[in-house]
N, C-alpha and C positions, 0 to 999 in steps of 0.2 A: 295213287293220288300224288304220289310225291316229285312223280318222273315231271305232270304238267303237261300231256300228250294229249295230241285228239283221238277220239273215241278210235277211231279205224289201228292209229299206231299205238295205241295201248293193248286193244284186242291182238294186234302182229306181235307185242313184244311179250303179251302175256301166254302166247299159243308156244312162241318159242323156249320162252322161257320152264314151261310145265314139258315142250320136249326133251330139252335135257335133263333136267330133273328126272324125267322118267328111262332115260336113258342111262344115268349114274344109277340108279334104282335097279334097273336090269344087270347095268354091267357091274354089280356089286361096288361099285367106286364109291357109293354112299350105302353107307349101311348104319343100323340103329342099334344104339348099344344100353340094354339096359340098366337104368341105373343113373344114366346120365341124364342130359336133358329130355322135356317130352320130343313127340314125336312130331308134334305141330311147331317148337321151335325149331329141329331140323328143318323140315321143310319149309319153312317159312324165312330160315335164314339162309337156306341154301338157294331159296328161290330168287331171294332180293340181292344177293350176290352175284347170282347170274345177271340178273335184269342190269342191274349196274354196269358188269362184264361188257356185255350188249351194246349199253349206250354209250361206253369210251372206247368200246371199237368204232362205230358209227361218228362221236364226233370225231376221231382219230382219222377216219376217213375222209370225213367233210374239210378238216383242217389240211389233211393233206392237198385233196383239190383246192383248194383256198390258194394256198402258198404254189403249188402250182402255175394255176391263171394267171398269180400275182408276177412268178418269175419270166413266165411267157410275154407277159404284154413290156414289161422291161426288159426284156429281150437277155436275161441269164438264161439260160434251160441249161442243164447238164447234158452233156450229149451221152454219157457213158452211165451205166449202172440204174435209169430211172426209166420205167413204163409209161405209158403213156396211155395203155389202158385203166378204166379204170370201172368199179362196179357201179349199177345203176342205183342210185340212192335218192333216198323223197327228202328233199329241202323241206 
């Protein structure tokens, strides 16, 4: 609820998000230590962590196209060191 997403990208960030979780899970990189906190905090904070993760790569990304366009149509572009590809992302 907190992301502020439409149904569709809350369902895409929640799928990915529960696959790494389960992949830290498998590859022991998350493990539960008893004594500590429950088990539902782990998870729960490891998952909203990720989700976070997620969404400052993606504005990270948007931002980079941004500044981009913005250098293109001013006519700086760097010729050296920058792609020009870039991934397909949902505005």
């Amino acid at each position: 609820m907190k992301f502020r997403l439409g149904e569709d990208e809350q369902l895409d960030l929640a799928s990915d998000a529960l696959l790494q979780v389960t992949n830290k899970l498998v590859s022991g990189k998350l493990v539960y230590m008893p004594g500590r906190a429950p088990v539902f905090n782990l998870l729960t904070t490891t998952t909203y962590r990720i989700m976070y993760s997620i969404m400052n790569k993606k504005n990270s990304q948007r931002n980079g196209i941004r500044k981009l366009v913005e250098d293109a149509a001013a006519g700086i572009l760097p010729t050296i060191g920058r792609s020009i590809r870039v991934p397909n992302i949902k505005t």
